[in-house]
N, C-alpha and C positions, 0 to 999 in steps of 0.2 A: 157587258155594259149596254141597258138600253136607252140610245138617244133619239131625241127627239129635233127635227127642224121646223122652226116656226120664223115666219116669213111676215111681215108685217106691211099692213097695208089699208090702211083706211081710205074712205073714200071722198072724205072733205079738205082734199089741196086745193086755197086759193090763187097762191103765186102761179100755178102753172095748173089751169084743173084736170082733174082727173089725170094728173101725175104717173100714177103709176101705172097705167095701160095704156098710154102715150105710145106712138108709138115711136121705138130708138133702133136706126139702122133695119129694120123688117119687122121688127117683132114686139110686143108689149116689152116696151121694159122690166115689169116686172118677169117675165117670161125670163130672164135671164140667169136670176136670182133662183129658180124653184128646179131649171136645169139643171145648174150646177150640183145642187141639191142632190136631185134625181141621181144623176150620174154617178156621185161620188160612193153612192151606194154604202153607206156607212150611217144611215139614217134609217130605223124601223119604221120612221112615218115622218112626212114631207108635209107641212100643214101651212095654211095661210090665214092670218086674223085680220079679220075685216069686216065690216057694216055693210057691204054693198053689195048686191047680187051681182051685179055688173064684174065687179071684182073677182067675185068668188065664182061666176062662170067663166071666166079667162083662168082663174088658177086652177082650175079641173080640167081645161083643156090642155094645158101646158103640163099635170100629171101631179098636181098637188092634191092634198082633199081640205076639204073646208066642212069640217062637221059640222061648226055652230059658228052664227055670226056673233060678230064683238059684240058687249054691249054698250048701251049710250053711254054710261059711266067710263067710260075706255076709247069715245071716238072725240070725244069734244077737244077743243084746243090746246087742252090745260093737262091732258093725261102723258105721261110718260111713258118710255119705252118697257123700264122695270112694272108698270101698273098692269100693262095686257101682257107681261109673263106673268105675272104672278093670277091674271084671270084667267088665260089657258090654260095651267099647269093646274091650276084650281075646276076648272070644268074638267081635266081629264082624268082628276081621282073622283071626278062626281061619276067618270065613269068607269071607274072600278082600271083605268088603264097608269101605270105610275112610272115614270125614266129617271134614272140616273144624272142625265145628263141634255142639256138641251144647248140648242144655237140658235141664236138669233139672227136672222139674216136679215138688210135694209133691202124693200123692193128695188129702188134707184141705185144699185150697185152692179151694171154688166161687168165691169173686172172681178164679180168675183168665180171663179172657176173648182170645178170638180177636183183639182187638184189642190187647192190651196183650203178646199175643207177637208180632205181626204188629210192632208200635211198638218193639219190646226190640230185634228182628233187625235193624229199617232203622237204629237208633241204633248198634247194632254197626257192620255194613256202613259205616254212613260215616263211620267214625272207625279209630282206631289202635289202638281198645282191645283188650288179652286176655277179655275177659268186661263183662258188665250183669248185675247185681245187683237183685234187686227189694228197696227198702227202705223204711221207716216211721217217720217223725222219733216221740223220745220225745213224749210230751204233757205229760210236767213235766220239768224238767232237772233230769239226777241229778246236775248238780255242785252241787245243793243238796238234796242227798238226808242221812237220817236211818239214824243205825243207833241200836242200845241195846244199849248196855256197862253191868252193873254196874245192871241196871233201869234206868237211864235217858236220854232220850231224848238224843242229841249229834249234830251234825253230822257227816255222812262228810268235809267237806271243809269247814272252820271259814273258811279262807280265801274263801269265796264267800257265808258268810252277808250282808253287805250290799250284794252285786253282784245289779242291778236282772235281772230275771230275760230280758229284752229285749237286755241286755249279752253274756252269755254264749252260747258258739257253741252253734248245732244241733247235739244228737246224733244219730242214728241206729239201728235195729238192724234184721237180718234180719226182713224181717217172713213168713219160711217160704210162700215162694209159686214162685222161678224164678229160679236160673242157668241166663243162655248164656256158655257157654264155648268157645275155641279148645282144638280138641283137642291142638293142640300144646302149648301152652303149660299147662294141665292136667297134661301128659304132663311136662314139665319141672318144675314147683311144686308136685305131689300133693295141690293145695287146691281150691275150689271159688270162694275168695276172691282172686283172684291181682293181678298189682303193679299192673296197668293196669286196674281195673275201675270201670267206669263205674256211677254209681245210678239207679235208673229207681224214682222216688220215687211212692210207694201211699200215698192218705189215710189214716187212722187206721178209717174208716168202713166200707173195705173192708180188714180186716184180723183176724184174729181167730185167735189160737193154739190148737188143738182137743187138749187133754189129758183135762179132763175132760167129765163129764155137765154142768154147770154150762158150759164153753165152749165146748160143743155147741149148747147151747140160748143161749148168746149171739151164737153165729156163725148160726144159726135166724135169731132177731130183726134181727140187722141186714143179713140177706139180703132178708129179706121189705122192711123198708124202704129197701133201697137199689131194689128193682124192685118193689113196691108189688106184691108176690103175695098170696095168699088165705094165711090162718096155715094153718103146718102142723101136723100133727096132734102131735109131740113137742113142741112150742113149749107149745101149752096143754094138755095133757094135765094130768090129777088125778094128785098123789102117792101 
């Protein structure tokens, strides 16, 4: 089977700029994402799609290659994750190069390790499935979740206010770390989400959505305590 990693990475983050070569704990955060990669050795080619030279000399330096930058159609606000797989995958049978199978890795994911794509592949490989999903059960169940109408506080779902919370099934949500996907079937469902996917289930501990300065510095804190590193220098820094 040959796979493919592709690493995503554009170079127009407002909420935090230049997001993804920021730097997390020592190193570009995206650096973290292309190691893991590298490592896990189970990838014919380590690739990063991106607009930005800037970009794509940090990801050559960290051991990825970047044959062709994205295009405009693929960097603007409005393009999706599934739109620059399906331009990669589309530029590498322009060049005569075609995989089985591809993973999509987020730049702003340090939890995700050489291990846990090494474990996604073999879970693939020995099942049936179109794709493994990496996901992160809620920590409170939203079928007992709150909105407010009218100022005040009501249940979204009245019907589960007295169901023991033990009761009601597991939810899940992306937790923004890694599709692998059959490029076939990809190629047939234009999703990243497709009908056979398997979850390859992330504690809550390693997980951490990076929007803001504030999720920055929470993804900081519990990088350092999941590997018991020296604090880094944005963690404590003075306001």
């Amino acid at each position: 089977m040959k796979t493919l990693a592709i690493i995503t990475a554009r170079g127009g983050s407002k909420r935090i700029p230049k997001k993804n070569i920021k730097d997390f704990c020592g190193k570009p955060i995206m650096a973290y994402s292309i190691e893991a990669a590298v490592q896990a050795a189970c990838f014919d080619e380590v690739m990063v799609s991106t607009d930005s030279e800037e970009i794509a000399d940090t990801a050559r330096k960290y051991g990825a290659s970047v044959p062709f930058l994205r295009s405009e159609r693929t960097s603007n606000d409005y393009a999706v994750t599934a739109d620059v797989m399906e331009e990669v995958l589309a530029e590498y049978d322009r060049q005569g190069k075609h995989f089985d199978a591809f993973c999509c890795i987020y730049p702003t994911a340090p939890f995700v390790t050489a291990e846990k794509l090494i474990r996604a592949i073999e879970l693939y490989q020995a099942s049936a499935a179109d794709a493994v999903v990496a996901v992160v059960p809620y920590s409170f169940p939203p079928q007992q979740a709150f909105v407010i109408r009218e100022g005040h506080v009501r249940y979204q779902y009245p019907e589960n206010e007295r169901v023991r919370s033990q009761d009601l099934e597991q939810i899940y949500h992306d937790c923004g770390q890694f599709y692998l996907c059959s490029t076939e079937k990809f190629r047939q469902h234009h999703t990243l989400i497709l009908p056979a996917s398997l979850p390859f289930v992330v504690p809550e501990s390693e997980v951490q959505d990076i929007d803001t300065e504030e999720d920055w510095q929470l993804a900081e804190i519990k990088y350092l305590a999941k590997y018991n590193r020296e604090p880094c220098g944005s963690v404590h820094r003075s306001e």
